[in-house]
C-alpha positions as CSV (number, residue, x, y, z in Angstrom):
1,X,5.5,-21.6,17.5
2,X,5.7,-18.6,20.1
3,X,8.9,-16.2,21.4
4,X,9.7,-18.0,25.0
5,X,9.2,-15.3,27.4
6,X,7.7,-12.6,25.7
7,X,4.4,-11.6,25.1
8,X,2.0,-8.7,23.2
9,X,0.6,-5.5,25.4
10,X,1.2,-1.9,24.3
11,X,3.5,0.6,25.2
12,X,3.2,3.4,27.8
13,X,0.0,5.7,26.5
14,X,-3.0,8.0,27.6
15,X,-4.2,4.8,29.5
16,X,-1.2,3.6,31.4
17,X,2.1,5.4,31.9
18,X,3.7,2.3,32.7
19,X,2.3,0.5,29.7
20,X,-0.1,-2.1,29.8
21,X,1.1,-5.7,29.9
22,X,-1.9,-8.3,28.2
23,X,0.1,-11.5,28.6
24,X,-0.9,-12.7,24.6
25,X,1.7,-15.2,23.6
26,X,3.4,-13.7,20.2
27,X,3.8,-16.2,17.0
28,X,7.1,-16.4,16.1
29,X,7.5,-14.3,13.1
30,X,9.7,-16.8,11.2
31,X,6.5,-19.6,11.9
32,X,4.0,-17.5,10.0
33,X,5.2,-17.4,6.1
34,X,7.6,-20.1,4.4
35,X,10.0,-18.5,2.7
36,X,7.8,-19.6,-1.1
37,X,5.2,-17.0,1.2
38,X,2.8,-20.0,2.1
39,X,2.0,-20.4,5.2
40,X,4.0,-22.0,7.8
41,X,2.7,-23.5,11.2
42,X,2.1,-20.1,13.2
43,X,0.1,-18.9,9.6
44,X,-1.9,-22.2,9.5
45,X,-2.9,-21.6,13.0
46,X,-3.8,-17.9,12.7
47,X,-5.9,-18.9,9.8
48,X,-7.5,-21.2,11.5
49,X,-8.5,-18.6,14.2
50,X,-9.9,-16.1,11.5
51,X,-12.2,-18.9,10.1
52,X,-13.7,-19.6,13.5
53,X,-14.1,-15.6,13.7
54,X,-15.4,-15.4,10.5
55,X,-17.8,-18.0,10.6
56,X,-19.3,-17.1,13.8
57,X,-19.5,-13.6,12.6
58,X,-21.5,-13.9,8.9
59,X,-22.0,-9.9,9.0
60,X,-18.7,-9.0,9.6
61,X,-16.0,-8.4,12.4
62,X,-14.1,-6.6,14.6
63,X,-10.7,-6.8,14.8
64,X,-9.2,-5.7,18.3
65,X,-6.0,-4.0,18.6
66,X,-5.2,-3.9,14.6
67,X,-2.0,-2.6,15.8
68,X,-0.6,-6.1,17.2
69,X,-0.9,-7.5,12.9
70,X,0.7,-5.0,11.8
71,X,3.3,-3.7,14.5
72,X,2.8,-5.5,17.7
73,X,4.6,-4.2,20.8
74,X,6.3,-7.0,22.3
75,X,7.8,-7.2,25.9
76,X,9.7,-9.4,27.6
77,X,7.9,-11.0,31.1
78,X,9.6,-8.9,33.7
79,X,8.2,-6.5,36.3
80,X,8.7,-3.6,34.2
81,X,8.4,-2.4,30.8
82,X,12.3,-1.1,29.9
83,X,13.1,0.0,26.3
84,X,16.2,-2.6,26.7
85,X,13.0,-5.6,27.1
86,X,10.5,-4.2,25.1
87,X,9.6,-2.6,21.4
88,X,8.1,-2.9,18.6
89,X,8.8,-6.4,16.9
90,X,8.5,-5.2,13.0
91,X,10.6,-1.7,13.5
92,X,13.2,-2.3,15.8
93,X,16.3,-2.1,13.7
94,X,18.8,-1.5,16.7
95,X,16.8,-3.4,19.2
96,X,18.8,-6.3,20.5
97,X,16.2,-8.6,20.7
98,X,14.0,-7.7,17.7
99,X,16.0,-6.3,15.0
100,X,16.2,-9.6,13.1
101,X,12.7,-9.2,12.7
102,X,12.4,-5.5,10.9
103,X,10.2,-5.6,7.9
104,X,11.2,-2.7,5.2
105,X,8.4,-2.2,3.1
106,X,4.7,-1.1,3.1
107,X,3.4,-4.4,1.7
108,X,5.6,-6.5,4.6
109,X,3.8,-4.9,7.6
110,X,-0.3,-5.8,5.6
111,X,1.6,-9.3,4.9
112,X,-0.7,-10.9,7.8
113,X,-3.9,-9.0,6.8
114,X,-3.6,-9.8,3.0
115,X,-2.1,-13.3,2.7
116,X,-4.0,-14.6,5.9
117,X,-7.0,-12.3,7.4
118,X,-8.6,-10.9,4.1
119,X,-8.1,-14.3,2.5
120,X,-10.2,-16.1,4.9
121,X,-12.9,-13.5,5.4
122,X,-13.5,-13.9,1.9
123,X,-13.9,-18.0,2.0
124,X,-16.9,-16.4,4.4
125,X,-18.4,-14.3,2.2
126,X,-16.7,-11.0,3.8
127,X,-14.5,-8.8,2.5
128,X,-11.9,-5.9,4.3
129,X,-15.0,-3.3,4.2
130,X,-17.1,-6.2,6.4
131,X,-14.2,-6.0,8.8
132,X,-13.8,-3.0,11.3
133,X,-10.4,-2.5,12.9
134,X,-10.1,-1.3,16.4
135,X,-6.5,1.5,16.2
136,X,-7.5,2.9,19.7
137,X,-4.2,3.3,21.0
138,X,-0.7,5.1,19.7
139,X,-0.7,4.2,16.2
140,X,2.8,4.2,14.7
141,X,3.3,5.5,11.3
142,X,3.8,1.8,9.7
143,X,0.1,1.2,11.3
144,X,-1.3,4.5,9.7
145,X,0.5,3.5,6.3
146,X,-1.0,0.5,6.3
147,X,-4.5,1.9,7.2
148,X,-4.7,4.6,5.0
149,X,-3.0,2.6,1.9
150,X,-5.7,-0.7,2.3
151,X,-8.5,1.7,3.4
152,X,-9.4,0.1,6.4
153,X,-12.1,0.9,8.8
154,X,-10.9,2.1,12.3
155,X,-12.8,3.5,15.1
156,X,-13.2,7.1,16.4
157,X,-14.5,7.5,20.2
158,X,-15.9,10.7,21.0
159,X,-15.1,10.6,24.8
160,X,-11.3,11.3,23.2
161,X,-12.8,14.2,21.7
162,X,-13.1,12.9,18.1
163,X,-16.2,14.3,16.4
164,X,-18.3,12.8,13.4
165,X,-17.9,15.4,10.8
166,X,-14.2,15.8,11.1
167,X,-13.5,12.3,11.2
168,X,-12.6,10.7,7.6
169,X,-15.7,8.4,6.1
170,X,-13.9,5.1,7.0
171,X,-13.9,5.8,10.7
172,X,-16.8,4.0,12.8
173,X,-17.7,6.8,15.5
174,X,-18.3,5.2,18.9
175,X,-19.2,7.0,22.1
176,X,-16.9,4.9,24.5
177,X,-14.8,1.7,23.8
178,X,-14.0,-1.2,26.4
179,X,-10.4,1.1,27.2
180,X,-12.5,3.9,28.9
181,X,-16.2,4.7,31.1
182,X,-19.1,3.3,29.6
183,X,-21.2,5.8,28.5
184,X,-23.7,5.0,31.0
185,X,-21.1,5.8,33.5
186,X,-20.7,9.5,32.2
């Protein structure tokens, strides 16, 4: 069900100028929808990880790294993080390892939350609004598309300098996340 040698981490940002490397496996795209858009083996099995999220978490969740549903940046396991070995899995049209896997439209990159993450919050009793999604990182403009066009709650940290009353009403304001000091630490 998952790419041989490659796994999910995030390009070079703010936090790491070399990238950061998580060592997630990464589903293989064609495993998560049938081509009827049920869900194949990789689907069943991400659904089956949202209902033991869910269930554990009756008043809602939090989704870490929204960005890795929607766009994930895949690399390939090797010392470094080269633009020939690494990219973005969904818009990658040139890439040599990832352009068979381009999606085109808005509704193909929220396939994963709305056929298989929304779904199953709601056999919970939760709905998108119960859910918060963490975007901390270098949102591409597929991510922000999808955001803004299902309305989804992200997160705004003010040790980046984001403050409450410039911040759009589906942000949840948060002094630190795990990526930086504790606020303790300040």
């Amino acid at each position: 069900l998952f790419m041989e040698k490659r796994s999910l981490g995030c390009p070079p940002d703010y936090f790491s100028k070399t990238g950061q490397k998580w060592g997630f496996a990464v589903l293989k795209p064609e495993t998560i929808f049938n081509k009827d858009g049920s869900l194949a083996r990789g689907g069943k099995l991400m659904q089956k990880r949202y209902e033991k999220l869910f269930e554990s978490s009756p008043g809602g969740a939090r989704i870490d790294h929204i960005i890795g549903l929607i766009d994930p940046y895949v690399y390939t396991n090797n010392k470094k993080m080269t633009n020939e070995l690494s990219g973005r899995l969904y818009s990658s049209p040139n890439h040599p390892l990832f352009g068979d896997y381009v999606r085109k439209t808005k509704e193909e990159y929220s396939e994963i939350l709305e056929k298989i993450v929304f779904p199953t919050a709601a056999k919970f009793g939760l709905t998108k609004d119960d859910i918060i999604c963490e975007d901390l990182g270098d949102p591409v403009e597929n991510v922000n598309e999808v955001m803004n066009r299902l309305n989804l709650t992200g997160i705004a940290v003010t040790a980046f300098d984001y403050r409450g009353a410039h911040q759009p009403k589906n942000k949840v304001i948060m002094l630190g996340s795990h990526d930086n000091e504790s606020f303790l630490k300040y």
